[in-house]
N, C-alpha and C positions, 0 to 999 in steps of 0.2 A: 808263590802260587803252588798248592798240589797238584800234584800227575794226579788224571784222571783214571791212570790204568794203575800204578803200584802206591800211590800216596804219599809218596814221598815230597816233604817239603824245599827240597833241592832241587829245583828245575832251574834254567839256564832258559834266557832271552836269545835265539840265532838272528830276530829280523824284527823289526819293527818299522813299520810304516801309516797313513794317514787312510780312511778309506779314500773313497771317488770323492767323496761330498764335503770332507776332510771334516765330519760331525764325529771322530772316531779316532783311537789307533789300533790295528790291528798289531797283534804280538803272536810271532813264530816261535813254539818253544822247542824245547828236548829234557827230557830227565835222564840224567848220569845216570841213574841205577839202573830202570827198564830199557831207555833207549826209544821211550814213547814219545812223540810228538803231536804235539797239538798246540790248538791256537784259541788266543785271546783278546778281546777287545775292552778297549776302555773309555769310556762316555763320560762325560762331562753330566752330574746331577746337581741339580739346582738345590731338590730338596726332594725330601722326604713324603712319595703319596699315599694316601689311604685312599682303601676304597669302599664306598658303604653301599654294601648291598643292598638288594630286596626287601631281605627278612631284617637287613639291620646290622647285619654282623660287621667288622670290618679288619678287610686283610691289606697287608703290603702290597700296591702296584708291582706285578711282575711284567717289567718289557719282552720276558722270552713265550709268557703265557697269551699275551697279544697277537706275537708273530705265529706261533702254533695257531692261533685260531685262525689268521688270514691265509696260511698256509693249506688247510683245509678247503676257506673257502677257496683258494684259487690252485688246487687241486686239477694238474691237467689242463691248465690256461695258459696262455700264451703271452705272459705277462713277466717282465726283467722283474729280477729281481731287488736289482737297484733302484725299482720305483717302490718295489714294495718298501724295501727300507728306507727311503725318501718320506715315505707317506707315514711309518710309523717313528721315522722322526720329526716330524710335522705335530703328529698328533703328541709327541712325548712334550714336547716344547709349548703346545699350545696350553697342554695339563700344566707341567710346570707353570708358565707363565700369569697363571692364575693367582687370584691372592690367596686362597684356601687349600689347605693340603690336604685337605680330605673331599673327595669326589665320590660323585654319584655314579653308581654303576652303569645308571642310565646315561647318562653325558660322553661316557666314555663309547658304547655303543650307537649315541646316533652319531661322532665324530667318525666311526670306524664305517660307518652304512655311507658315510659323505663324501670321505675318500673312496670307497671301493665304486659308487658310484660314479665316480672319474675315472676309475682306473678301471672298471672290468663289468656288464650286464651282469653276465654268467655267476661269476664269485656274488656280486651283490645280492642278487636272485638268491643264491644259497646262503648266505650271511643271513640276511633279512627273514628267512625261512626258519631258523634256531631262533634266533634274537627276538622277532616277534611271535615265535611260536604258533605257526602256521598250523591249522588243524583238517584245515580242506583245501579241495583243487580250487575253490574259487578263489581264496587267499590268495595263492599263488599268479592269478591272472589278474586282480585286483592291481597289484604291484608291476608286475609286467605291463599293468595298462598306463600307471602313471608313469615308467619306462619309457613307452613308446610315444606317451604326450609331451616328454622333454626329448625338445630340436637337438641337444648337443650329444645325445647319448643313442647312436644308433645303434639296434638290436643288430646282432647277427640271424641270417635265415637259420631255420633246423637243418640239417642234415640229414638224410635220409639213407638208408642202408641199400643197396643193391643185394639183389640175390640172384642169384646164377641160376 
């Protein structure tokens, strides 16, 4: 593996263990030359996905490019992180488990709107808001209204600022 800070192809394993959900190993490393340390994980792939855009085009599933997106939506939520990577192993397995290796971009986002859906109002509301390309406030109450018509997903109240 290369060091991430000097490049060097001589790094050294100190720790290896399973994550929580044991879908993983994590790997503690060190590089002899800098003395950087950093960590690596290693997942089990089924296979190989494509993803076919909009316009058509089509790139390699990135699992890191996933988590940055949900990481956004739930940006200041109050949400383990163990669930989020529960949820985007869920969703990695459900792609893999398919017969076709090339996926629709779409498929990949209402899987991700289904999950967050469970897992967070707030993130969904903001996911849902990119994804379907929200262009007015009514958009946004639209979606909030189908929110609060599913019994299992209660809204949190707003918040309101005091002022002194």
């Amino acid at each position: 593996m290369r060091c991430p800070y000097c490049g060097s192809l001589d790094t050294q394993v100190k720790d290896s263990r399973p994550t929580e959900d044991s879908s993983a190993i994590r790997r503690r490393r060190v590089c002899p030359d800098c003395a950087g340390r950093f960590t690596t994980f290693e997942r089990v792939q089924l296979r190989e996905l494509i993803v076919v855009k909009k316009s058509g085009r089509r790139v390699a599933f990135d699992r890191d490019k996933l988590m940055q997106s949900l990481s956004i939506a739930l940006r200041k939520r109050p949400v383990d992180p163990e669930r989020v990577e529960r949820m985007v192993n869920g969703i990695v397995r459900q792609l893999e488990s398919q017969g076709d290796s090339e996926i629709q971009s779409d498929h990949i986002g209402e899987l991700v709107m289904e999950g967050l859906r469970a897992l967070d109002s707030v993130a969904y509301v903001r996911f849902a808001s990119v994804y379907k390309n929200f262009r007015e406030a009514r958009d946004f109450g639209t979606i909030i209204d189908q929110l609060a018509g599913d019994d299992d997903m209660p809204i949190p109240p707003a918040k309101t600022l005091d002022t002194p």
